[in-house]
N, C-alpha and C positions, 0 to 999 in steps of 0.2 A: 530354547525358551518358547513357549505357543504362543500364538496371540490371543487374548480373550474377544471372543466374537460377541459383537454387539446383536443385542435382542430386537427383535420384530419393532417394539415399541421406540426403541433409540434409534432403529434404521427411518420409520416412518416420523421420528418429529423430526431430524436429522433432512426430509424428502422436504415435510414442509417449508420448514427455515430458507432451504434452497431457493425455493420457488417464492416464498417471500424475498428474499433478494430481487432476483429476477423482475417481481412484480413491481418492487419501488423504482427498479431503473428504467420498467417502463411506464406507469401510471402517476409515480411521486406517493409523497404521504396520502394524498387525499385518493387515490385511486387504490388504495394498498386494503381491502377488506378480505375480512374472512371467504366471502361466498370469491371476490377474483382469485386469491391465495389455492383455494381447493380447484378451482375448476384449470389451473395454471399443472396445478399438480398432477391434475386427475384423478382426486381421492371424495369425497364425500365431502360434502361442508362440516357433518357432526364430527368427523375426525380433525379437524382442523379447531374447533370447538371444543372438543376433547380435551387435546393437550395445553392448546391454547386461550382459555375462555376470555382473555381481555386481549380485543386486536392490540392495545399498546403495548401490551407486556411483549405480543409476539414479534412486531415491526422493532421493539428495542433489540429483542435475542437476534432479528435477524441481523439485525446491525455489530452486534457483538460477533458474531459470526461470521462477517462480512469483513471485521475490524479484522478478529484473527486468524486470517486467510491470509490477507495483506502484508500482514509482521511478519507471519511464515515466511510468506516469499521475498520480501525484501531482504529478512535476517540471512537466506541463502546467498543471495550476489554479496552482502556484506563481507559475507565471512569467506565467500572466494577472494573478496577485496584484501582482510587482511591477510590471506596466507600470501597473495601476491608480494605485499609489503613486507611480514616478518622474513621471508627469503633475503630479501638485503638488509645488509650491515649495514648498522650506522654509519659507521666513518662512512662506507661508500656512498651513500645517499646523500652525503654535504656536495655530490660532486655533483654539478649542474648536468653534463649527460645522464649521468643511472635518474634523474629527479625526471628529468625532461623525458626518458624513456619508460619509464613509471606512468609519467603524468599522460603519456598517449596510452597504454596499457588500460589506466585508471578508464580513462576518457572511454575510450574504444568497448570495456566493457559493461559499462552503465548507460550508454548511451543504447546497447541494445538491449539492456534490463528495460529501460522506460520504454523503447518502441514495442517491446515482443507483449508488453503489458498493456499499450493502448490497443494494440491490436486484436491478442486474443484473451485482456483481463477488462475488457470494455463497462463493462454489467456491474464487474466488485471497482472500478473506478468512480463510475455513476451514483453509485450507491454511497461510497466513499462520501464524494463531494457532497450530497444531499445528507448525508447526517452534519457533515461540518455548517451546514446554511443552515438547515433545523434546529440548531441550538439557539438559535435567534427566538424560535416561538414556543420550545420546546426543553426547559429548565433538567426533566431528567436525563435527557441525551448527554448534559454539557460534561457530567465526571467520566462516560465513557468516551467522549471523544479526546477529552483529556487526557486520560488512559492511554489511548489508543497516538495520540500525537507523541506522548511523552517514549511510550515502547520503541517508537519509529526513529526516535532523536537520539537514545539512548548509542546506539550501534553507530550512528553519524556523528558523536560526542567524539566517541573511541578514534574511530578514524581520524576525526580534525586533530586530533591529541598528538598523533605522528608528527604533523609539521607546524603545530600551533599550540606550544605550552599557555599561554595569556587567555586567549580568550575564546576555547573551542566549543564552550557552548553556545556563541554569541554566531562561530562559522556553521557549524551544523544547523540551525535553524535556518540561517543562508539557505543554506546550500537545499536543508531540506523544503523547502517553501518555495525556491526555482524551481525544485525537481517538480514538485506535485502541479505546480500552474503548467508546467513544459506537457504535463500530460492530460490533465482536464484540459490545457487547449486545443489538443488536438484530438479531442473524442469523437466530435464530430466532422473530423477526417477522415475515416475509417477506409478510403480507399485512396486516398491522397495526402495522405500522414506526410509532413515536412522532415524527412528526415536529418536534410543540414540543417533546420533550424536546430533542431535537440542536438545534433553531432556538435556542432557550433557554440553552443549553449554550455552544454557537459564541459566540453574541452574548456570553455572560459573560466566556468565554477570552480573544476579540480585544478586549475595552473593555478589562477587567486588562491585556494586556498593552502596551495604549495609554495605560493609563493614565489613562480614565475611569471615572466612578461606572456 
């Protein structure tokens, strides 16, 4: 099957959007203009113009773009998560070792999902966090951050469902809203990142929500 190769024009608004990112994580909304966007790029202001003629419209797409980077790669470690789980049977998993050796497994590899992602997902974390606080002044943000929360919860719904028939929406927001603070706190760690605090943390989240001591 070929790939269909993208055109000049979708490689270059595609360039843009990048470095709009980029640009929010370092300047914020107010720092986020056409003329810093082009010069971040290296392209011409009128191309940035071009494609883009209202800075909000493009600061939103970057954000949409920012959002669905993030779902990508989260949906990855998920879905290693559940093949780790469907491997075991039921009945076995009632037995407090295969749970407890799950729940180090679990632990062990989410806890280097969030570190490998402060470290070198810094920019699409920053960004992250600044669309969730800009819904505060910022009314058309609020249905894609919505969007973009709801995508994230969806695959942590599933998981909680494993060891939590009752109330796995209520654990998945848990769990997902420790994760996300565990990592915007340590953004500006960047060479001294805690990583027993997040090992410490993970292992807590996934035992509670297995339902170990």
């Amino acid at each position: 099957m070929s790939v269909k190769r993208r055109s000049k024009g979708e490689r270059t608004r595609e360039r843009i959007l990048i470095a709009a990112i980029e640009v929010l994580a370092l300047n914020g909304i107010k720092g986020t203009t056409h003329r810093a966007i082009a010069s971040h790029a290296q392209l011409q202001l009128s191309l940035t113009t071009y494609y883009f003629k209202d800075i909000q419209e493009l600061i939103h797409q970057a954000f949409k773009l920012n959002s669905e980077r993030i779902i990508s790669r989260a949906d990855t470690i998920l879905a290693a998560a559940f093949t780790l789980i469907t491997k075991i049977e039921k009945k076995t998993l009632r037995k407090t070792a295969v749970k407890e050796d799950l729940c180090q497994q679990l632990s062990e590899m989410t806890a280097q999902h969030l570190i490998d992602n402060i470290k070198h997902q810094a920019i699409s974390l920053a960004v992250e966090q600044l669309m969730l606080t800009e819904i505060q002044v910022t009314p058309a943000l609020r249905l894609l951050a919505q969007e973009h929360e709801l995508a994230q919860l969806a695959p942590y719904q599933q998981l909680c469902q494993f060891f939590n028939k009752v109330s796995p929406e209520l654990d998945a927001k848990i769990m997902y809203t420790v994760f996300s603070q565990l990592q915007y706190g340590q953004l500006a760690k960047q060479v001294n990142i805690d990583t027993a605090l997040i090992e410490q943390t993970t292992r807590r989240i996934i035992a509670w929500i297995m339902s170990l001591k």
